[in-house]
C-alpha positions in Angstrom: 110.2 12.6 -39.3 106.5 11.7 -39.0 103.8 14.2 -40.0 101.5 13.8 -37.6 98.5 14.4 -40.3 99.7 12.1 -42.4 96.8 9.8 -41.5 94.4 12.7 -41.0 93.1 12.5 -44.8 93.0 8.7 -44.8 90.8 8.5 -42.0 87.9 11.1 -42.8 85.2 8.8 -41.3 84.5 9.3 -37.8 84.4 6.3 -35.0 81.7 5.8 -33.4 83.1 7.1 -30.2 83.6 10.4 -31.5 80.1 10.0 -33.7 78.0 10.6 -29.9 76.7 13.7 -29.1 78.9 15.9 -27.3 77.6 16.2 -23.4 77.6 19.9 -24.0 75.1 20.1 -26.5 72.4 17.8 -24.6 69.1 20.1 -23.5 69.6 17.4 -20.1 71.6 15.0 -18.6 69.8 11.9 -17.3 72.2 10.7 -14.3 73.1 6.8 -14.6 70.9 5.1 -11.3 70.7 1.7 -11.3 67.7 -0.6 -11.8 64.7 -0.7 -9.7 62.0 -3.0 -9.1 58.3 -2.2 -11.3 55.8 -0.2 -9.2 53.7 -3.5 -9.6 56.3 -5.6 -7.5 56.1 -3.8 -4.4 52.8 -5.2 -3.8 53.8 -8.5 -5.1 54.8 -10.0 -1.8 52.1 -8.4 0.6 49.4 -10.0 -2.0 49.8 -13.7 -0.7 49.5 -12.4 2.8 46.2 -10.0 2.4 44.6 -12.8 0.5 45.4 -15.0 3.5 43.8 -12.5 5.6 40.8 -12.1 3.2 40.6 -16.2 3.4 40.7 -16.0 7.2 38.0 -13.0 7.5 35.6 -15.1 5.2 36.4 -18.0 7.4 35.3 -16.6 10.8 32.2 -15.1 9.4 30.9 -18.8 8.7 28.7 -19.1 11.9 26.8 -22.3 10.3 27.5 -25.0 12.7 26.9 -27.5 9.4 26.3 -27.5 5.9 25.1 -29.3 3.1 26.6 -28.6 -0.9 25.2 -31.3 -3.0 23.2 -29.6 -5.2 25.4 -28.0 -8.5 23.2 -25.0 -8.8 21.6 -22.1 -6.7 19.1 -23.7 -4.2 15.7 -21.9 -5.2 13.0 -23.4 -2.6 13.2 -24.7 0.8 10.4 -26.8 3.2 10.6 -28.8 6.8 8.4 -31.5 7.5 5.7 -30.4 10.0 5.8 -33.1 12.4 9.5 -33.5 12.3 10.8 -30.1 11.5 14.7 -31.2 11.2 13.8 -33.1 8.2 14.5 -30.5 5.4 13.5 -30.6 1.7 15.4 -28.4 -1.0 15.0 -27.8 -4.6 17.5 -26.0 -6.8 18.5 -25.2 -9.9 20.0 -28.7 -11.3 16.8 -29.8 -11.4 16.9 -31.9 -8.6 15.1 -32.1 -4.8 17.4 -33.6 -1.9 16.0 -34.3 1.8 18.3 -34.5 4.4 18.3 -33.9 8.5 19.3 -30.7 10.1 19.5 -32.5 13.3 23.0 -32.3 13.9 25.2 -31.8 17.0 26.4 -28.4 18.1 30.1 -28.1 18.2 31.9 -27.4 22.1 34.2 -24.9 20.5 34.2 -22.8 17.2 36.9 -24.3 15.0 39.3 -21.7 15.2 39.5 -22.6 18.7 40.2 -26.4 18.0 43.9 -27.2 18.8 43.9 -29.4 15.4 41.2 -27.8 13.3 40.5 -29.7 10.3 40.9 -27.9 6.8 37.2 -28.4 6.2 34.0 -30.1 7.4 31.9 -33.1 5.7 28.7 -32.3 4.2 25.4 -33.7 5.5 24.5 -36.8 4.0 21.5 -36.9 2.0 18.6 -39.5 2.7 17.0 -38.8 -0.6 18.0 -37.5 -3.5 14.7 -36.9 -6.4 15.0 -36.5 -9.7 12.6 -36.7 -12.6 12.0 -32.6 -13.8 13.8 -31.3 -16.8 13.8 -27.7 -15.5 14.7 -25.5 -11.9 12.6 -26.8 -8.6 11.3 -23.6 -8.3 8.5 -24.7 -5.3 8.7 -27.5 -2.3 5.8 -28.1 0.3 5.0 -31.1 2.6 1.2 -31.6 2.7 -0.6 -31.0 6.4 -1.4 -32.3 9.0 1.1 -35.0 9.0 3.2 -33.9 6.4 2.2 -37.4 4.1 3.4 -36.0 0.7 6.3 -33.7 -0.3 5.1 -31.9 -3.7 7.7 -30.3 -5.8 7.2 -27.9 -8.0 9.7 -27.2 -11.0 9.5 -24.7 -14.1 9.1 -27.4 -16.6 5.7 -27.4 -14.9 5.6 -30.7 -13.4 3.7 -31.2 -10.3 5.3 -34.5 -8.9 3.7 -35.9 -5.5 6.0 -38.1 -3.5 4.7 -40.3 -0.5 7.3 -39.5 2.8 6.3 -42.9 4.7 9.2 -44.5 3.4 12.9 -42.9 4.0 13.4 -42.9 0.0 10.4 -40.8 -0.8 8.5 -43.0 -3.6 6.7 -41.1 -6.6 3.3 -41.2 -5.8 1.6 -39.6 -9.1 2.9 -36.4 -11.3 0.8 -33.9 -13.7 1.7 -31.5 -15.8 -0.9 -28.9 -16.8 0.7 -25.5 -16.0 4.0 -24.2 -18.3 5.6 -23.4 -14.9 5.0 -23.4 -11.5 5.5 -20.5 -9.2 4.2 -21.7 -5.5 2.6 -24.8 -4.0 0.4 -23.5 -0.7 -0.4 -26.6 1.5 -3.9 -25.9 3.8 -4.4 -25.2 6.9 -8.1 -26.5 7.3 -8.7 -29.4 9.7 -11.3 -30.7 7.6 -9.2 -31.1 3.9 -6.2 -32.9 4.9 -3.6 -33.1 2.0 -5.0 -30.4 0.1 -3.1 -27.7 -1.3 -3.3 -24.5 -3.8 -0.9 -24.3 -7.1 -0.2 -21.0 -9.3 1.4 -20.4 -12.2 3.3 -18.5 -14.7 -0.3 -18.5 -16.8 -2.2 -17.2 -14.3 -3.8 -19.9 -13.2 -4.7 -20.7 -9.6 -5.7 -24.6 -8.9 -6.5 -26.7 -6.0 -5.8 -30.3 -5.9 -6.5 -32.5 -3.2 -4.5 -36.3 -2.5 -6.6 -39.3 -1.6 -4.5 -42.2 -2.1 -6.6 -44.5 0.0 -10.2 -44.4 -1.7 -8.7 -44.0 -5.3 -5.3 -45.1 -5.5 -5.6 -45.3 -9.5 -6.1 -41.4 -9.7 -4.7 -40.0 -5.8 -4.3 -36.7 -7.1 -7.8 -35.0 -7.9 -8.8 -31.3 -9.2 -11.2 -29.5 -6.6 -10.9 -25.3 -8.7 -9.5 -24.1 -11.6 -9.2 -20.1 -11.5 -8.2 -17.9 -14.6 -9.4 -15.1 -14.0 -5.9 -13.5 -13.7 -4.2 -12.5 -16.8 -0.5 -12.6 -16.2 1.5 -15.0 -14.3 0.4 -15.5 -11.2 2.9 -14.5 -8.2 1.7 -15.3 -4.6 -0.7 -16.8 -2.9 -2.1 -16.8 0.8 -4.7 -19.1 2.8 -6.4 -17.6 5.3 -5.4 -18.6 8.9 -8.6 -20.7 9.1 -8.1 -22.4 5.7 -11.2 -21.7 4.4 -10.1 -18.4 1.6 -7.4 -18.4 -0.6 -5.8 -14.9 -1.9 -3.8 -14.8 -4.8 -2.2 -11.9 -6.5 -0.8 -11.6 -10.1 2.0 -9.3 -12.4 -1.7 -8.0 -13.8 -1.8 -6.4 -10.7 -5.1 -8.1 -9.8 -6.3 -9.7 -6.4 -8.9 -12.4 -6.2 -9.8 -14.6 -3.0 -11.6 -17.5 -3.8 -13.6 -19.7 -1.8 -12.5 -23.4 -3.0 -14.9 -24.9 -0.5 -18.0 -23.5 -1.0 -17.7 -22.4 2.6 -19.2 -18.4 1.8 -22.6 -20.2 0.2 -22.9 -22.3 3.7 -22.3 -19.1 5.2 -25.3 -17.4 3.8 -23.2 -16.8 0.3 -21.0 -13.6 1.7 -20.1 -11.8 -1.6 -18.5 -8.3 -2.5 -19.8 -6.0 -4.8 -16.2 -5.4 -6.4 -16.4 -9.7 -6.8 -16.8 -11.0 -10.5 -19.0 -13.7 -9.3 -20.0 -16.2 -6.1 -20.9 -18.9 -4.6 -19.7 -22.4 -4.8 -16.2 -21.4 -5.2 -16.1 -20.9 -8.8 -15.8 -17.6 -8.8 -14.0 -14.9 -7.0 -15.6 -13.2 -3.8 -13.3 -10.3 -3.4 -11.7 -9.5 -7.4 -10.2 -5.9 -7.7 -8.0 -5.3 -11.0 -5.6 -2.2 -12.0 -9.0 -0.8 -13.4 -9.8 0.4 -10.3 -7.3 3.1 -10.2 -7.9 3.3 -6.2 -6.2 -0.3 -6.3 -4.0 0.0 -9.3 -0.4 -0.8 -8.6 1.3 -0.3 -11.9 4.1 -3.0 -12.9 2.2 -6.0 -10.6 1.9 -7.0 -7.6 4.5 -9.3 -6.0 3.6 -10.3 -2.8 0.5 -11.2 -0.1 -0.7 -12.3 3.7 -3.6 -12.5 5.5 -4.0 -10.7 8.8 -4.4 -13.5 11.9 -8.1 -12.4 12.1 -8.7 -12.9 8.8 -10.4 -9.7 8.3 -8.0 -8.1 5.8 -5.6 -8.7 3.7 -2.3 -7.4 2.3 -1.1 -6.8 -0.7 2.8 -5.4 -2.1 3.7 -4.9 -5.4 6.2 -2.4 -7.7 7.4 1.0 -6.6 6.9 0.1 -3.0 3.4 -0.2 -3.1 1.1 -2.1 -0.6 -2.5 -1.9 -0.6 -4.8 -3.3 2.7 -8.3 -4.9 1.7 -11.1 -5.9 3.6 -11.8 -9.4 3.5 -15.2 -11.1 4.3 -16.3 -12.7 7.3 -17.4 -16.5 6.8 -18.2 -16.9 10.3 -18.5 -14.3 13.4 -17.8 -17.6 15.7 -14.6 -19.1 13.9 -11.2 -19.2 16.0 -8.3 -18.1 13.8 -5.3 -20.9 13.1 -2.2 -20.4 15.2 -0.5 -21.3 11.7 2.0 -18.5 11.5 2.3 -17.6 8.0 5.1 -16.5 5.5 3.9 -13.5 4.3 1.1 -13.6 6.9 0.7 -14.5 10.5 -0.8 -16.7 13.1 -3.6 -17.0 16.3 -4.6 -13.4 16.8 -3.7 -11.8 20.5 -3.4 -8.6 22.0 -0.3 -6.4 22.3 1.5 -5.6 25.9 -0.3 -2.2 25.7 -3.8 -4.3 25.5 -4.7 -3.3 21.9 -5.8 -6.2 20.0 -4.4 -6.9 15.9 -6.9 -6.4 13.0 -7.9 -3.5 11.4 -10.7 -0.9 11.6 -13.2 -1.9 14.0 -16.8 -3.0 13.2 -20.4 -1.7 14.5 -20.2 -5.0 17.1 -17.0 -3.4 18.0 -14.7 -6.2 17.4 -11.1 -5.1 16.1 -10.5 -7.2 12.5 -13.7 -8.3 12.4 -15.0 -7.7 8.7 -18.8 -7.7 7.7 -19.9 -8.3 4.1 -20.0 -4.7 3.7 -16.1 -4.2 4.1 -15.0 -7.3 2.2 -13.2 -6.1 -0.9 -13.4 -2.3 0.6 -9.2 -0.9 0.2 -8.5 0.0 3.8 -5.2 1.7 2.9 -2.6 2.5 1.1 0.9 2.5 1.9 4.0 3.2 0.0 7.5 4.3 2.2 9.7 2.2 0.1 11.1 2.5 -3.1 11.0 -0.5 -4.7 9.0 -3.9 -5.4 7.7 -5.1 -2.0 9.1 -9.0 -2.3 7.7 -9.9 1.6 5.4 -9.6 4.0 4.4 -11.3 7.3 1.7 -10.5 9.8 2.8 -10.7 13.5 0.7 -13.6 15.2 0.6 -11.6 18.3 0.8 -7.9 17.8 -0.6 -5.3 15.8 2.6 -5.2 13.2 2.8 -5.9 9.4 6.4 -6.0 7.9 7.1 -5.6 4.3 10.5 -6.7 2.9 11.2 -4.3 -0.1 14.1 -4.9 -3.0 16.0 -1.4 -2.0 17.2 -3.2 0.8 15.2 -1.6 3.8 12.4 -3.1 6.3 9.3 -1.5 7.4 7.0 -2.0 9.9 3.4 -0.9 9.8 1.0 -0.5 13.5 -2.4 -2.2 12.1 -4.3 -0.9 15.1 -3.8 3.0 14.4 -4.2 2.8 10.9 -1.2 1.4 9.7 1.4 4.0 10.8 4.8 3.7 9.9 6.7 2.6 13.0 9.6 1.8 12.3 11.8 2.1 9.0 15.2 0.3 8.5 16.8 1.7 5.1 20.0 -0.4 5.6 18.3 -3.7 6.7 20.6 -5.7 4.2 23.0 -3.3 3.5 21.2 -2.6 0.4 20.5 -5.5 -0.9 17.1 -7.2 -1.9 15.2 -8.3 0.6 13.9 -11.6 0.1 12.0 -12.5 2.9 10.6 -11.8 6.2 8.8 -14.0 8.7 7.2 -12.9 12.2 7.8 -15.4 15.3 11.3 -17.2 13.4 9.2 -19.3 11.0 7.0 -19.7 7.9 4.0 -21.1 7.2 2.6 -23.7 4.7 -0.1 -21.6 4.1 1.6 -18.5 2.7 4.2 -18.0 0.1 5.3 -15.0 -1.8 7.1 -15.7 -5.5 9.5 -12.5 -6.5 9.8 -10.5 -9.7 12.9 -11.9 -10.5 11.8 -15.2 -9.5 14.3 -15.4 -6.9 12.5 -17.7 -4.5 9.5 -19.5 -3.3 9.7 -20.5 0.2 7.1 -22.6 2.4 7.5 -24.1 6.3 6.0 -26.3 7.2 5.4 -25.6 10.8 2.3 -26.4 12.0 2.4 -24.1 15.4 4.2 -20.9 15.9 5.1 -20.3 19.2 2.6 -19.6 21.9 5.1 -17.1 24.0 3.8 -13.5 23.0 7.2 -12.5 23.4 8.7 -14.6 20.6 6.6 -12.8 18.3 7.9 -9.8 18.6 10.9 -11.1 17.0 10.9 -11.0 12.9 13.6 -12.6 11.1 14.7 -11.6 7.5 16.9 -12.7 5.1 18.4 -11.0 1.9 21.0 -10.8 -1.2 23.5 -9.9 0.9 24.2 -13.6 2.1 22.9 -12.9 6.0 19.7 -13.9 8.2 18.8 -11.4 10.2 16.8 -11.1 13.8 15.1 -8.3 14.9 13.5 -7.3 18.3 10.5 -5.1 17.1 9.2 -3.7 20.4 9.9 0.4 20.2 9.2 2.9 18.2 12.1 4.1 16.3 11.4 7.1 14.1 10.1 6.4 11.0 11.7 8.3 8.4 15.1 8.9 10.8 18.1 10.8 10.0 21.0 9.5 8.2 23.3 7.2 10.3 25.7 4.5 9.5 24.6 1.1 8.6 25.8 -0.8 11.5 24.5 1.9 13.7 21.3 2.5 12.3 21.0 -1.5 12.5 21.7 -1.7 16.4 19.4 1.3 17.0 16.6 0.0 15.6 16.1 -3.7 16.5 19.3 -5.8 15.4 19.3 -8.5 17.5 21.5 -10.8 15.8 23.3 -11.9 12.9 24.4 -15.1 10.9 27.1 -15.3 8.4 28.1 -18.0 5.7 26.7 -17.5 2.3 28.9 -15.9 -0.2 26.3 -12.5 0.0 26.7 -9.5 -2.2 24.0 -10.0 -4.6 23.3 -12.4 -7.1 25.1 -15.8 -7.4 25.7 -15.2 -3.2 22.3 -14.3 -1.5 19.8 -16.4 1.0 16.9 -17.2 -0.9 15.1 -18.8 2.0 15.0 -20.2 5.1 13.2 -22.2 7.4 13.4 -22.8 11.2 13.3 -25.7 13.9 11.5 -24.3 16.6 14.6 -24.4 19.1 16.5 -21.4 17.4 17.9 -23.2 14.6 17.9 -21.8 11.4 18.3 -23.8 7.8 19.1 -21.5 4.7 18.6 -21.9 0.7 21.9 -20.5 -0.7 21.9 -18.7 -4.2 25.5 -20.3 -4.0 24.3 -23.9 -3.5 25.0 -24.3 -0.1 22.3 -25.2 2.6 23.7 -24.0 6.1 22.4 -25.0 9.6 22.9 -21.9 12.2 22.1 -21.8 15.5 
């Protein structure tokens, strides 16, 4: 008979089976439930599709109708040639300037409406491509009348001077006497063909004039050297009739020299707040951040020239803009219809019959400016928050705009003492505003250089449009990637309530749109433009892309 512990003693050791821990004595029982895909997998599939979507979004937002990407780096500077404005110059930051022609056809159909669209479009061919500067082209300008010379500007502070009679735009002469180069200013003034105004990161202001027919040894030729300004200096501005030049600096100074000597023929027009005159060697209007009336602390950034002449605008940090009175050469001289970058064109008269300029003299002539008011601070504004980057003088109408880097756009009356008119906050969606430009164009005889040395932009248009209406029109463009157009007639509020951007835009001018660049904020932003005169519009991409609109 079996016991049946007979093997309990030899087996004392407990399997494993019986080693678990008896259901009874768990705190819980997990229930089995089979395996399930990781949180992260259920948006594994939708991904593909909502980046396809993205793609597509970017795609139809690309309203260029061409483009041209040969340049490796952010495009800095952009200039048309004034008799043959599709002829485009750029300069970027691969050290290198390419010309090429806007003049391209205009598709029937957008590409998504093709039945075959292509995958992607050819690039504009170059017809030059110039090379010789060890640094970014940080400034481009074609010479006027005739647009003879292209001169390029870089931060290595080479001035090189290239002849535009032949297709493959032959070195003409170079200098280097500046550590960088910050704008190149052609002029306006019948009588000095080929001249132009240089400033620089040292503060320096110089005029040079080409003559490549009566000394072709030395073409290039020194007519003034400035230094009074103590910092780099950041803009410049001719005066519509060519005969002052205004130039501002990060010492927060302004001086308008007279390069010509034209004040002495004048009868030697001077201002008391000048440090000198006569002759052009020295300053006839010089106000510093000593004068604490003036003083804009952290610089000053930007400047233009009313189209009388009469006064002048400065912007600079914290939003600040300051009007000063500029003197009168002649009583008899007809303003330039150049419309200016930062400034503006032929004076007119608005559709209510007031006529631009400032505060009216004893003769009773708006924006006329006797000796006595040269140099005299008219105003001083400040609605925005930030560094005013912009400003352009309506050729037509009584309106100053200022492009400021907290993304909004105002617009100043200049017949009733500069009164805010209107104030877009959301402009470009609160990003920098780079520039601004009355009457779709720029001018060689203006240019603005930013704090962050963004860009330096110059047209070369010779002659803005004569329809009044046109210039009501003022197109901006900005770090958000898009060119703007906006109808300023009205008076929307100033200040305003707070709406949504893309309601606040239509209310208060938004005319229309263009779409391409990369945008939102550095490495995707427009840092210039420059237009044809028909409606098209040619861009300098911080992403390296040139696009044709319109």
């Amino acid at each position: 008979m079996v016991d049946p512990n007979a093997n309990h003693d030899a087996d004392d050791t407990p399997s494993d089976d019986e080693a678990l821990l008896d259901p009874s004595e768990a705190a819980e029982i997990v229930p089995d439930d089979p395996d399930h895909p990781m949180d992260s997998d259920d948006n594994d599939d939708p991904e593909p599709d909502s980046a396809h979507e993205q793609q597509e979004e970017i795609q139809l937002q690309n309203d260029s109708r061409a483009h041209f990407d040969h340049h490796t780096d952010s495009i800095f500077c952009i200039a048309n040639h004034p008799l043959t404005p599709t002829i485009t110059a750029t300069g970027g930051g691969d050290d290198t300037t390419y010309i090429f022609s806007a003049d391209v056809p205009s598709p029937v159909l957008p590409q998504s409406y093709e039945s075959s669209p292509s995958a992607s479009r050819s690039s504009i061919p170059p017809i030059a491509k110039l090379t010789g500067h060890t640094d970014s082209i940080n400034a481009l300008a074609y010479t006027l009348p005739h647009g003879t010379y292209l001169l390029i500007g870089g931060l290595d502070g080479q001035l090189r001077v290239h002849s535009t009679t032949d297709p493959s735009y032959p070195l003409l002469t170079s200098t280097a006497e500046v550590p960088e180069i910050n704008f190149l200013l052609p002029n306006p003034h019948p009588s000095h063909p080929d001249t132009f105004a240089l400033g620089a990161s040292d503060g320096s202001v110089w005029v040079y004039t080409i003559d490549a027919a009566s000394d072709p040894e030395t073409p290039l030729q020194v007519l003034q050297a400035y230094y009074l300004h103590t910092e780099s200096c950041t803009a410049g501005a001719w005066t519509p009739d060519g005969k002052l030049l205004a130039t501002v600096s990060e010492d927060g100074s302004l001086y308008v020299w007279d390069p010509f000597g034209e004040a002495a023929v004048a009868g030697g027009v001077t201002s008391p707040s000048s440090s000198g005159g006569g002759g052009g060697g020295q300053a006839l209007v010089g106000l510093t951040s000593a004068d604490q009336r003036f003083a804009v602390e952290d610089g000053l950034f930007s400047v233009a020239v009313a189209p009388s002449g009469s006064f002048v605008a400065v912007g600079g940090a914290h939003g600040m803009i300051r009007i000063v009175g500029l003197p009168r050469l002649s009583s008899s001289s007809t303003p330039s219809t150049t419309p200016q970058k930062g400034s503006g064109g032929a004076a007119g008269k608005t559709k209510g019959g007031r006529q631009t300029g400032g505060p009216k003299t004893s003769s009773g002539t708006p924006g006329s400016s006797s000796a006595g008011q040269a140099g005299a601070i008219l105003a001083s504004l400040q609605t925005q928050s930030e560094s005013i980057e912009t400003l352009s003088f309506s050729p037509h109408h009584s309106l100053l705009a200022a492009g400021s880097v907290d993304g909004s756009i105002c617009l100043f009356d200049t017949a009733h003492r500069f009164v805010l008119r209107r104030h877009v906050k959301q402009a470009h969606e609160g990003f920098a505003v780079v520039r601004v430009a009355f009457g779709g164009g720029a001018s060689p005889s203006a240019s603005s250089s930013t704090a962050a040395g963004t860009a330096a932009t110059s047209s070369s248009q010779q002659q803005g449009s004569g329809d009044a209406d046109a210039a009501w029109f003022l197109m901006s463009c900005g770090m958000d990637g898009v060119i703007r157009k906006w109808d300023c007639r009205g008076g929307a509020g100033g200040s305003g309530g707070q709406q949504q951007q893309q309601q606040q835009q239509q209310q208060q001018g938004l005319v229309k749109e263009w779409r391409g660049h990369r945008g939102e904020g550095e490495g995707g932003g427009v840092l210039g433009f420059v237009t044809m005169g028909d409606g098209r519009v040619v861009t300098a991409g911080d992403d390296g892309v040139s696009l044709v609109f319109g």
